[in-house]
N, C-alpha and C positions, 0 to 999 in steps of 0.2 A: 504493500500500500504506500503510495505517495504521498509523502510528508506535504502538507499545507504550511507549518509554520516551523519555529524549530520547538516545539516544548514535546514532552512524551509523547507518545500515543496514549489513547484516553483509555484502553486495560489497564498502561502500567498505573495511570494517576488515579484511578479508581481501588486497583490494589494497595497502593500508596496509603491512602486516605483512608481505607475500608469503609468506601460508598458500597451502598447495594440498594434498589428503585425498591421503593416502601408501596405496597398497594395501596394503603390508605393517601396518600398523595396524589395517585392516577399515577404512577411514575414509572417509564419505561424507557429507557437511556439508548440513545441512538450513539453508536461507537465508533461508525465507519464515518471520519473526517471526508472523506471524499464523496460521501452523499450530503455530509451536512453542508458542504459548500457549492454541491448541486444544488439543493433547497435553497443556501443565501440566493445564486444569480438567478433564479425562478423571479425574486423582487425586482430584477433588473437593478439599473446603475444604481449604485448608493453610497458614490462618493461624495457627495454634497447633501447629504440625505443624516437625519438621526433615527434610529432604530430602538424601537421597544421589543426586545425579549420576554416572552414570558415561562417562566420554568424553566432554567436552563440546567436546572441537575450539575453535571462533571464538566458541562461549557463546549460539547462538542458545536453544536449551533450557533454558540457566539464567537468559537474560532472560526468557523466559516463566514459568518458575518464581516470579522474582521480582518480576515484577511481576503477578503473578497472587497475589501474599501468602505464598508464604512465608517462614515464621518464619524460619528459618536454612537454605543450601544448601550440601552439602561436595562440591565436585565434585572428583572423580578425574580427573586426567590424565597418561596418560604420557609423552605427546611436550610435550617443553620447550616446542618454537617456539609453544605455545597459552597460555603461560603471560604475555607481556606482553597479551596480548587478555585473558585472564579477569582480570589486575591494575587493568585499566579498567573492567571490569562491575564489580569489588569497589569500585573508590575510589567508583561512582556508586551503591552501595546499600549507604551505611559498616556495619560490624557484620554483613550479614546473608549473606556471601559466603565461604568458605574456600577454599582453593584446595591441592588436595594432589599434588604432581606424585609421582607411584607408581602402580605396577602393581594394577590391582581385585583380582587374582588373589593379590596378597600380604599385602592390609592386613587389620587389624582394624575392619571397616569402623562396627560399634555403638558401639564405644569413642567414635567421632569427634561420633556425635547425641547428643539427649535426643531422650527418646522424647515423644509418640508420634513414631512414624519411619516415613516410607515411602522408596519405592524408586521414583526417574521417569529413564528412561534413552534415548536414543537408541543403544543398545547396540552396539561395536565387530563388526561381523558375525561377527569369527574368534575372539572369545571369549562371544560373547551365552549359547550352551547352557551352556556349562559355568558360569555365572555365574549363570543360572537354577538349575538343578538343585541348585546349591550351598545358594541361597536356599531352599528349597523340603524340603533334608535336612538341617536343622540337629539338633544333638544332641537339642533341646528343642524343645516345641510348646504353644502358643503358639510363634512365631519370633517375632523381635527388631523387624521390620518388621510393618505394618497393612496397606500393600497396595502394590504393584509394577505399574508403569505404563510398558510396556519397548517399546519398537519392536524386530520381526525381520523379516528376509524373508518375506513372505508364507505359505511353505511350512513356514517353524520357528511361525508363528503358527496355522497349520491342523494340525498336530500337537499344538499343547500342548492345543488345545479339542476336538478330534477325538472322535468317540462311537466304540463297537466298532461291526464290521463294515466301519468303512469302509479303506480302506488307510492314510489318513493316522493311526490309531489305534494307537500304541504304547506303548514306556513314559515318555516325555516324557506325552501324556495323563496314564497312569496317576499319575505322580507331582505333575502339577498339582492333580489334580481330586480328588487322593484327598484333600488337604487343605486347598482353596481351591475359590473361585468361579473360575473363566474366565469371557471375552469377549474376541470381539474387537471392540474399540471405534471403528475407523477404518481406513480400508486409504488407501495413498499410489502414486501412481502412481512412476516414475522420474524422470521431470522435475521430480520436486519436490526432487532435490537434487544438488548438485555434486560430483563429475561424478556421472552417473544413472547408477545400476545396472544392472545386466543385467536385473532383477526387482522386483517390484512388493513394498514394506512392509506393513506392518500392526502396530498400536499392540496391545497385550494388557494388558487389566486384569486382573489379580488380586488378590483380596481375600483374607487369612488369614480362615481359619475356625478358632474358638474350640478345637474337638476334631475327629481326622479321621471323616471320613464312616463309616466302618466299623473297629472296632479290630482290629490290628495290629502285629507287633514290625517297625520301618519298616527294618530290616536284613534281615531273613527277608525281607520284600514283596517290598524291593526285588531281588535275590537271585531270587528265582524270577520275577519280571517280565521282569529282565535274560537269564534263561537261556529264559523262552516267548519273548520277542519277538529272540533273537539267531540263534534256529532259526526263524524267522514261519509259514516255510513247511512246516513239520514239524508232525504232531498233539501233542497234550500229551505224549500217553505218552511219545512220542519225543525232544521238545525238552526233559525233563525226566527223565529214565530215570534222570539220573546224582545227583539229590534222594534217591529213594529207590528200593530195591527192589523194594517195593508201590505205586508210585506210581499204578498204575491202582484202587488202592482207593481210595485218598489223594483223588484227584481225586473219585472217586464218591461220597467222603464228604463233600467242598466240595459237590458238586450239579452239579459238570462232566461233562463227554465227555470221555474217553480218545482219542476223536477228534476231538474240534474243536482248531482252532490257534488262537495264542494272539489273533489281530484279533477274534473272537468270543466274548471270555470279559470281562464287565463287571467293575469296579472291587471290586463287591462279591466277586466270584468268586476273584478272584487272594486278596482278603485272607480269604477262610473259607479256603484251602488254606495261603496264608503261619501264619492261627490252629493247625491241622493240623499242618504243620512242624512247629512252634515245642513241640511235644510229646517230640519227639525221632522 
């Protein structure tokens, strides 16, 4: 394996340190330097760019970040025992490394870049969704980030790109797509990390888009998305009866079926009935 930088290879720093990935953290340590600096260029250039890590474990992902050029890296991490291994990746790339031992889930995490700002994460499994979504319903749009480059289990990354009709199409989709590009840029077997999952990864690109695909009030959308895809299996009329009284006009005046459920109803459809709502 070809050396990215000059520090160990990330078994010996792991034996070093006696790290080992805690389930209870979601923790699953990607080892092989030369996929984590495939995953960095997946964000494209990011030498003028600062970069938010999240869960960097033993730092294989943020060696790739930085020696793939990033301007400046703030990686989040919660578990102490990661914190003498990322003090080593800092001292060998002085200035360009921050290290914030805290929960993703509680910081202010814009405060910490200058923009432009993306997002490259090997994402803790047990909090990856809710740390997307976050990303994704910010008060304001434009959001604070340019693009997000997040590894999930294969089955959270075939939802977030998912088209209607198919099963994996919900409101993870809806809410990616309604304001950003998807991909999925690379899929990872098991054995590409320590210990191997049960399940196969896959890396997702997402780019912010300037303004959403269709306008919106992203409370309403979201709100009726939540309540089509929580009944999936129920017709509109029905997963939605408790919106309003005439909902079956409501719907006919979006351009929907009163009888189609909600796997069948595209991006633009949910937001002409959220527009509709939004009327009183």
């Amino acid at each position: 394996m070809a050396a990215i930088d000059d520090l160990p290879p990330l078994r010996e720093v792991i034996a070093a340190h006696g790290l080992s990935a805690r389930k209870a953290l979601g923790q699953n340590f990607l080892l092989d330097l030369n996929l984590t600096a495939k995953i960095a260029r997946v964000a494209g250039d990011l030498s003028d760019t600062d970069v938010l890590e999240v869960g960097p474990g033993p730092g294989g992902l943020t060696r790739g970040l930085l020696a793939e050029g990033a301007r400046r890296v703030v990686a989040v991490e919660k578990d102490a025992r990661c914190l003498p291994v990322l003090a080593e990746i800092a001292a060998a790339y002085p200035g360009r490394l921050e290290v914030l031992n805290a929960d993703a889930l509680d910081i202010d995490w814009a405060a910490q870049l200058r923009p432009p700002r993306k997002i490259v994460a090997n994402l803790p499994y047990n909090v990856g969704t809710e740390l997307l979504v976050r990303w994704l319903t910010p008060p304001e749009w434009p959001p604070q980030w340019d693009s997000l480059t997040l590894m999930f289990q294969r089955e959270v990354a075939d939802r977030i790109v998912a088209q209607p009709g198919s099963k994996a199409y919900g409101r993870l989709a809806v809410l990616a797509q309604w304001r950003a590009d998807a991909r999925i840029a690379m899929t990872l077997p098991p054995e590409a990390f320590t210990p191997p999952p049960k399940v196969r990864s896959a890396v997702v690109h997402l780019t912010a888009l300037p303004e959403p695909r269709f306008p919106a009030d992203p409370e309403i959308l979201s709100r009726v998305v939540q309540m089509a895809f929580g009944q999936r299996r129920k017709m509109l009329r029905a997963a939605l009866k408790a919106l309003a009284p005439d909902i079956e006009d409501r719907l006919a005046e979006a351009g929907l079926r009163p009888t189609d459920r909600a796997e069948q109803v595209p991006i633009e459809g949910f937001c002409a009935l959220a527009r509709i709502m939004a009327r009183g």
